[in-house]
TITOR-159823 format. One line per field, with one value per atom (N, C-alpha, C): x, y, z; residue number from 1; residue in one letter; chain. Coordinates in Angstrom, 1 decimal. Example, Ala and Ser with C-alpha at 12.3 -4.5 7.8 and 13.67 -1.06 7.14 Angstrom:
# TITOR-159823
x 13.2_12.3_13.2_12.8_13.7_12.9
y -5.7_-4.5_-3.3_-2.2_-1.1_0.0
z 7.8_7.8_7.8_7.1_7.1_7.9
k 1_1_1_2_2_2
r A_A_A_S_S_S
c A_A_A_A_A_A
# end
This chain:
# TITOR-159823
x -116.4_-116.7_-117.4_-117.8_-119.1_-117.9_-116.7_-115.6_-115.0_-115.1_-114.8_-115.3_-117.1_-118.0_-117.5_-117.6_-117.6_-116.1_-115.2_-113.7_-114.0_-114.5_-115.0_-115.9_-116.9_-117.7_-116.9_-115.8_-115.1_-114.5_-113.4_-112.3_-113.3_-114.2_-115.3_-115.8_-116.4_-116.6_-115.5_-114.4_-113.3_-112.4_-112.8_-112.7_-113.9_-114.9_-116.2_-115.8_-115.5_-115.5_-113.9_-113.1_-111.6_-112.6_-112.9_-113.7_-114.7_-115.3_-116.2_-115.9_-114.7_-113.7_-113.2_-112.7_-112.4_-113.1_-114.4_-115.5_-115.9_-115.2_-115.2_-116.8_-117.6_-119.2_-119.8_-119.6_-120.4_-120.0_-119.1_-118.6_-117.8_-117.5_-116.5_-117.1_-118.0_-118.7_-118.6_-116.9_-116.2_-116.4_-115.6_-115.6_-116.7_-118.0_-119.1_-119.7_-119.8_-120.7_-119.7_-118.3_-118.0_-118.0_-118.1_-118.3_-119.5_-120.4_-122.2_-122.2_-121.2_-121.0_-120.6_-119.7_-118.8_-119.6_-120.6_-121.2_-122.3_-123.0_-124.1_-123.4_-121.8_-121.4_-121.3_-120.5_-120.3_-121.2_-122.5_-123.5_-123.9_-123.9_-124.4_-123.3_-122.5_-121.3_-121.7_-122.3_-122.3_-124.0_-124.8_-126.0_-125.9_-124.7_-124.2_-123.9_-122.8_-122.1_-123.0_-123.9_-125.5_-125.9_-125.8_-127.1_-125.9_-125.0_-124.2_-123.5_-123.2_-122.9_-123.6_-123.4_-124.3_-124.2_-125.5_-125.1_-124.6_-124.5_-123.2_-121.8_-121.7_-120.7_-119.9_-120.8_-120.0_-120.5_-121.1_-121.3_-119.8_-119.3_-118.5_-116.8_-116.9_-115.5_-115.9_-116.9_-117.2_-116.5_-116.9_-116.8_-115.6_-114.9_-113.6_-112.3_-112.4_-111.6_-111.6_-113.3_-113.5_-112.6_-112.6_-112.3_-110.8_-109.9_-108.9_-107.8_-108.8_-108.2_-108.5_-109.9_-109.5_-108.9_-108.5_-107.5_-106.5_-105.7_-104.6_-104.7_-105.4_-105.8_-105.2_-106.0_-105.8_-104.6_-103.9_-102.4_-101.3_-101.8_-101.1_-100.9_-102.2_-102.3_-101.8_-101.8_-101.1_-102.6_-103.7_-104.7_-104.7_-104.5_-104.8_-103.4_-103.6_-102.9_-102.4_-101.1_-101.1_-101.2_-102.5_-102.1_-102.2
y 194.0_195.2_196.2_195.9_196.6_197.1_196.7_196.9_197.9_198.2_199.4_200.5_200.3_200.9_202.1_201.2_201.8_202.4_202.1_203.0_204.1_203.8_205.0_206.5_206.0_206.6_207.3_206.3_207.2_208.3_207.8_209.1_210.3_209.7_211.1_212.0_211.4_212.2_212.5_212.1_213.0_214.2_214.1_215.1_216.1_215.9_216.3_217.6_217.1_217.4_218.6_218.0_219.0_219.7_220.1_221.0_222.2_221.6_222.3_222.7_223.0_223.4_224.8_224.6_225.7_226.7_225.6_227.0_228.1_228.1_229.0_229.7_228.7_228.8_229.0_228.7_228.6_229.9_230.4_232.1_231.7_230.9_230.8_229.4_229.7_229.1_228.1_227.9_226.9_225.5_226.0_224.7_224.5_225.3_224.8_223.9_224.3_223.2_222.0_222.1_221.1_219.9_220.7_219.8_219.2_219.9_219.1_218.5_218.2_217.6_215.6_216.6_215.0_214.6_215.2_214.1_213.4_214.4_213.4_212.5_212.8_211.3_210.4_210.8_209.8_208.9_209.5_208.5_208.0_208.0_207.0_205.6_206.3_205.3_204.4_204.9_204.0_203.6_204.3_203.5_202.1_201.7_200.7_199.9_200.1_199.4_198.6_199.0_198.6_197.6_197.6_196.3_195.1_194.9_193.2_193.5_194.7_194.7_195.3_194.3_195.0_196.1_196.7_198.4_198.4_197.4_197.7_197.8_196.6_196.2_197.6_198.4_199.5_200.5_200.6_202.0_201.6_200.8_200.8_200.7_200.6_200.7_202.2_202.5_204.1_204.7_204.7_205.9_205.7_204.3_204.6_204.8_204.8_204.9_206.4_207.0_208.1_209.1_208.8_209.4_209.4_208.9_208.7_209.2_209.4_209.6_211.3_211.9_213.3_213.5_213.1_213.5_213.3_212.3_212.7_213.7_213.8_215.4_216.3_216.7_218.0_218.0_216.8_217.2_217.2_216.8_217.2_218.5_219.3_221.0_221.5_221.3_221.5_222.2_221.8_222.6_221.8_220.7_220.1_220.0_219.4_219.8_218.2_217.8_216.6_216.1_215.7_215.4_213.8
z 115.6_114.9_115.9_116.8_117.5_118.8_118.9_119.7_119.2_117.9_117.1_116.8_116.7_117.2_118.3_119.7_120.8_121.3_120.6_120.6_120.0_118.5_117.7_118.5_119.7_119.9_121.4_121.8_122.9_122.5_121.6_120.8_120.9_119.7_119.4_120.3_121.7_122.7_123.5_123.7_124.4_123.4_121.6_121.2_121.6_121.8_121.7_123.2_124.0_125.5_125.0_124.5_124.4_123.6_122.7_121.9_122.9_123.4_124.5_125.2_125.6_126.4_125.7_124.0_123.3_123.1_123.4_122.8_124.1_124.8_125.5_125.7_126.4_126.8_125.4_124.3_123.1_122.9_122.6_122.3_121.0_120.7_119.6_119.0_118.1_117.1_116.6_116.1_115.1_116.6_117.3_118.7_119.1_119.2_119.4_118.4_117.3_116.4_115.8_116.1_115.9_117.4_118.3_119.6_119.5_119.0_119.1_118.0_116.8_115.6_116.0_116.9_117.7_118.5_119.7_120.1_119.6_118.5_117.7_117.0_116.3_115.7_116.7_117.6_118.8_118.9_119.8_120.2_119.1_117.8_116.6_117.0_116.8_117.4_118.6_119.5_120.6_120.5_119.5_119.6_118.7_117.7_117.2_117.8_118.5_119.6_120.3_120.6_121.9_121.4_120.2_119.2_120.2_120.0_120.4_121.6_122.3_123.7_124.7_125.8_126.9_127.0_127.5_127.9_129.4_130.2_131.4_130.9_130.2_129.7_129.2_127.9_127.2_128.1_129.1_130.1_130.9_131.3_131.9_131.3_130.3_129.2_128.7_128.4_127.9_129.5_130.0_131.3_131.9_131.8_132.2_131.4_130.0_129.1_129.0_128.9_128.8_129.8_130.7_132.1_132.2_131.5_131.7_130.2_129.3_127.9_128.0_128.9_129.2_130.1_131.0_132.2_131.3_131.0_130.3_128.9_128.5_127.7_128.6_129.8_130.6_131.0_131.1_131.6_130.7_129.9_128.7_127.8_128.1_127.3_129.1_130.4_131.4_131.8_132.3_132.7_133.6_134.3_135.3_136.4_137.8_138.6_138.6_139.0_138.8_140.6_140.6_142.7_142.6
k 1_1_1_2_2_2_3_3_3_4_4_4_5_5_5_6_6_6_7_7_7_8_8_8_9_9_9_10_10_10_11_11_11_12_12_12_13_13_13_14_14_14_15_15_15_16_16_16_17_17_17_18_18_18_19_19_19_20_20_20_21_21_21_22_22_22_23_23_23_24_24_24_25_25_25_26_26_26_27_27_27_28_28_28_29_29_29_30_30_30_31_31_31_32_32_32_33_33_33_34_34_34_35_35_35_36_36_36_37_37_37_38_38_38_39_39_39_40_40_40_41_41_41_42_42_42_43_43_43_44_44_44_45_45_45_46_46_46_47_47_47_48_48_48_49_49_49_50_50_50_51_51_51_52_52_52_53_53_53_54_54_54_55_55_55_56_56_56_57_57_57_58_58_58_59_59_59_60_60_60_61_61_61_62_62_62_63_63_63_64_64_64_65_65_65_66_66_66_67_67_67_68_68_68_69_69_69_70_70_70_71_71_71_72_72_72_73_73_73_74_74_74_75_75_75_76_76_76_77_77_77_78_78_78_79_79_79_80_80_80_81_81_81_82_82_82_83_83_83
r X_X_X_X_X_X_X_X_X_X_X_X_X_X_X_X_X_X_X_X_X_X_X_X_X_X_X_X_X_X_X_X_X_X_X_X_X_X_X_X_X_X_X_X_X_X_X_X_X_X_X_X_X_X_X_X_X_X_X_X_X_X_X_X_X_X_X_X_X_X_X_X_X_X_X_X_X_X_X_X_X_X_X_X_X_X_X_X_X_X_X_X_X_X_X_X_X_X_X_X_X_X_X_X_X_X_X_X_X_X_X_X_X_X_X_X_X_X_X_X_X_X_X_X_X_X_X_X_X_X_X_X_X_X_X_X_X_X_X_X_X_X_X_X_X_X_X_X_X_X_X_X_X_X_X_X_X_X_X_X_X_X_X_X_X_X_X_X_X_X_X_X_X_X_X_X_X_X_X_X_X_X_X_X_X_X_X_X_X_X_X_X_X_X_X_X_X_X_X_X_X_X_X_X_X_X_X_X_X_X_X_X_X_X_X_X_X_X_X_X_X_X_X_X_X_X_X_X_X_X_X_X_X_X_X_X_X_X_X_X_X_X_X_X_X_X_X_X_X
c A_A_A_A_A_A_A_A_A_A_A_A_A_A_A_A_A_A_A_A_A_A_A_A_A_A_A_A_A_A_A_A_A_A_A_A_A_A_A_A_A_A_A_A_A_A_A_A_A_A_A_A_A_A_A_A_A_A_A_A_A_A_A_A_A_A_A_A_A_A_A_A_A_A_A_A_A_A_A_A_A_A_A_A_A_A_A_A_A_A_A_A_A_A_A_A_A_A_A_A_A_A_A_A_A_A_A_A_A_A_A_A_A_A_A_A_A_A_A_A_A_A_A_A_A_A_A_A_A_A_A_A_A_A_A_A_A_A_A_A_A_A_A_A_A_A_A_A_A_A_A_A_A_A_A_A_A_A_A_A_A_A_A_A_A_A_A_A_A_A_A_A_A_A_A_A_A_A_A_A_A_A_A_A_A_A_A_A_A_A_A_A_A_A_A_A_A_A_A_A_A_A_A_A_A_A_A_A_A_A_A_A_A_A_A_A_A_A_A_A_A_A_A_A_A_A_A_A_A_A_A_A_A_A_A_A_A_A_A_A_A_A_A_A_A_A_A_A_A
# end
């Protein structure tokens, strides 16, 4: 469950991050408060997750799932360069 948790709390912040991106420096309202929406759900999510997994453990499935679920975002809307 707590593996669920911390999926839950990735998705959320790589919506969180595509959102922040929309809001075009906090200029367009709707993507802003829904981006600071996603990362306070998020981290609930990952302050769950913490009670039964290490915090290396999920710093290191967080940051590289993370890292790879927005890069394929960016190349997917075509904003990134494929090198």
């Amino acid at each position: 469950m707590h593996y669920l948790y911390l999926t839950l709390a990735i998705v959320l912040e790589v919506l969180a991050t595509a959102l922040l991106g929309k809001s075009e420096g906090f200029t367009k309202w709707l993507f802003a408060v829904g981006s600071l929406l996603s990362y306070g759900v998020c981290f609930y999510f990952l302050s769950l997750a913490l009670k039964n997994i290490p915090l290396g453990v999920a710093y290191a499935i967080w940051s590289g799932v993370g890292i790879e679920l927005n890069r394929s975002e960016e190349r997917r809307v075509g904003k990134e360069c494929r090198s």
